[in-house]
Every structure is written in structure tokens, then in C-alpha cells.
C-alpha positions, 0 to 999 in steps of 0.5 A: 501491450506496451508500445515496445509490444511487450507485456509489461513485466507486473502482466508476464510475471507472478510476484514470486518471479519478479527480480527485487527492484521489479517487487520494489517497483510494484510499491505505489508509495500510499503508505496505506499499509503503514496505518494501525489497524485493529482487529477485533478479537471476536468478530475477526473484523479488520479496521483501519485508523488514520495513525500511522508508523511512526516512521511515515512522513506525514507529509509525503506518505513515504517511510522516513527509513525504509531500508532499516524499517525491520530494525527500527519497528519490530512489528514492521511487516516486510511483505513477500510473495507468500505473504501477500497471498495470506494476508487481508489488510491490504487496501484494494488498490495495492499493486501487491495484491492486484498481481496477486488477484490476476488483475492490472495496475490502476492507470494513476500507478507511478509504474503506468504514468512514470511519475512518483507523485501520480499516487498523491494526484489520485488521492491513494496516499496518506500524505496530509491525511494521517496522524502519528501513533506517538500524538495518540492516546486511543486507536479506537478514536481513530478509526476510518473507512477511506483507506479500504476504498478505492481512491478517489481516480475511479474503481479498477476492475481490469 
């Protein structure tokens, strides 16, 4: 419960409920799933790379136009409720996914702490971790593991 004694709205409300600036809010500002990732064609494995969108500001992790994201990068997905239940590549600390599972946001959420950078101090951003797709050759040659992780604040199992 809230201090006001109501739940807040992530905990009363499926994601195909919530107002838009409640969905918008949901978003921690990672950018995790602003990275490439390749999948392989046989195996159906996913892998993650540290090259970005080239619409990501390295240096904050946060999309440099995002209200004309769609229109400026094609293959940009705007997520929605449904979508969210499809899809396999978003890291375990997305806020979309965790309400999605039934589960609460991490306690370094900027919608728990009422700050925006409370992401970056948890380790769960991008920002000064990641490389642009226009100074890479080979995606391959990029591949990491630390975006499927938890940041490094501690694993979340509420």
C-alpha cells in the first residue's frame, strides 16, 4: 500500500488498463531494449549486443527523439499490451514485463523512488555502457550477457 493507503495504479491496473501517461510512466528509462539483438536462425536463441539505436543517447540511455522514434527508425517497436505478452527479448527488470508476470516494480524504479535517475544509480541503464550501430561493422562482435540480467541493485522476486 501507498501511504495514501491506495494501491498504486502498476499493482490495481493490467497493462491493457492503464491511461497513456500511466503506460508512459511504466517506462524505467534503461534503454535495454533499444540494443540489437540477434537471433539465431536455428536455434532460436536471442542475444543481446551493447550496440544501440541510433537514436539512443549514449550518454543518458534515453531515446534522443522519442516521440518520432517510429518515423525515424523503421524497425523501431512501439510496445503495447499485447505485444508485451508475445514478446521474449525484454530484460527482467522491464516494468512492462513485470506487470505483465503479475509482479511489483524493483525498489530503484523511478515510479517507486520519484526520481528519474534512480535507474542509472541501479546499474539497469545503458548510459556509458553501449555503442552505436553506425561505429560497428559486425554485431556478432558485440555480443553481452549483462543486459539479461538483473542490475546490479539486487534480483526482484516480489
Amino acid at each position: 500500500m501507498s501511504q495514501s493507503g491506495v494501491e498504486p495504479f502498476w499493482r490495481r491496473k493490467r497493462l491493457g488498463e492503464m491511461t497513456q501517461s500511466e503506460w508512459e510512466s511504466l517506462c524505467d528509462g534503461c534503454g535495454r531494449c533499444c540494443l540489437h539483438k540477434l537471433r539465431d536462425e536455428e536455434t532460436n536463441e536471442l542475444a543481446f549486443t551493447d550496440v544501440s539505436c541510433h537514436q539512443l543517447d549514449l550518454r543518458t540511455g534515453r531515446c534522443l527523439d522519442y516521440k518520432n522514434r517510429l518515423r525515424k527508425v523503421p524497425d523501431c517497436t512501439a510496445l503495447t499490451p499485447e505485444l508485451v505478452e508475445t514478446i521474449d527479448w525484454l530484460p527482467p527488470s522491464c516494468a512492462y514485463r513485470l506487470v505483465a508476470e503479475g509482479r511489483d516494480l524493483p525498489d530503484w524504479h523511478p515510479l517507486r523512488t520519484g526520481d528519474p535517475e534512480s535507474t542509472c544509480r541501479a546499474g539497469a541503464s545503458v548510459a556509458g555502457r553501449v555503442r552505436t550501430e553506425r561505429s560497428v561493422e559486425n554485431l556478432e562482435d558485440h555480443i553481452v550477457e549483462w543486459p539479461v540480467l538483473w542490475p546490479r541493485a539486487g534480483h526482484h522476486d516480489k
